[in-house]
Steps between C-alpha positions, in 0.01 A plus 500: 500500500518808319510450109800642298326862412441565827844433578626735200224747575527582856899570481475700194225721663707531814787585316382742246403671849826543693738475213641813308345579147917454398456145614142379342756332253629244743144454665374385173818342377518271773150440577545128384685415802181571680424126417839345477391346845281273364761309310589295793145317430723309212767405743474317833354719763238752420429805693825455658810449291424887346272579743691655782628802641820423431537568135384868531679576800806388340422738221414796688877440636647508207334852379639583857833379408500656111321787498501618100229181468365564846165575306487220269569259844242679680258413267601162445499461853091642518355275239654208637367608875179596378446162319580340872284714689223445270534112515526536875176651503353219275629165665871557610816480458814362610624809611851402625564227306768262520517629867180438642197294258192634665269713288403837636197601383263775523112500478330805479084476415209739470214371504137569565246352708131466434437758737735764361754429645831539420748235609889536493682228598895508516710191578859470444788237616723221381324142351644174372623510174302228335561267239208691267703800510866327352263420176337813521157426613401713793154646571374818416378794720365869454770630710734585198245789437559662842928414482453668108349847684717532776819484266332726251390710838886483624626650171221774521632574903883481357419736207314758706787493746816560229241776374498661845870480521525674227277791537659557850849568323 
């Protein structure tokens, strides 16, 4: 389970990448909802209740639908995805909760053998949602390391291809 500046971190540094020096104000404005996520450990059902896709989909409709704060929705819509991805990457989530309460997860490890080896195991699916979870008590992993590079690594891929775009024009 990633702790709370790695969750503020890795979206900030992903956005300061793609995002427009204009709109560095709203990146750092609404960083804090990078961890809004993690309220739903004071209510009922934790990594589920705010931990879905739903709530950033629903916000990357309405910059869709009302474009003058399509930036300020976009980037809502980021730090509350990132925060899932990352948690799916250390544990799971309950990715389409109310609809469906089995935890996808992701688990993602380097590791190195006494030989020299390097190991990478990958292992991904859908697993009971267990009681530990609702009172936020889940084990741990190194995995959130590897989900924290590939969405840093995404923004670096999206960045470089808007730069292309633009050079082309």
């Amino acid at each position: 389970m990633p702790n709370w500046s790695i969750h503020l971190i890795v979206p900030l540094l992903a956005l300061l990448i793609v995002s427009r020096k204009e709109d560095w104000k709203y990146v750092l404005l609404l960083l804090p909802l990078a961890v809004v996520s993690d309220l739903d450990t004071f209510l009922t059902q934790h990594r589920a209740l705010l931990h879905n896709i739903f709530i950033p989909f629903l916000l990357l409709l309405a910059g869709w639908k009302m474009r003058e704060y399509r930036t300020i929705f976009v980037i809502s819509a980021v730090y509350l995805a990132s925060h899932v991805v990352l948690d799916m990457f250390g544990g799971g989530v309950v990715l389409f909760y109310p609809f469906y309460d089995r935890m996808a997860f992701v688990d993602a490890s380097l590791r190195m053998e006494q030989a020299n080896i390097l190991i990478w195991t990958f292992d991904y699916g859908f697993d009971e949602y267990g009681t530990g979870w609702k009172t936020a008590l889940g084990y741990i992993t190194d995995s959130p390391g590897t989900g924290a590079m590939l969405f840093v690594l995404f923004a670096g891929i999206c960045a470089a291809y808007r730069q292309l775009k633009f050079t082309e024009k």
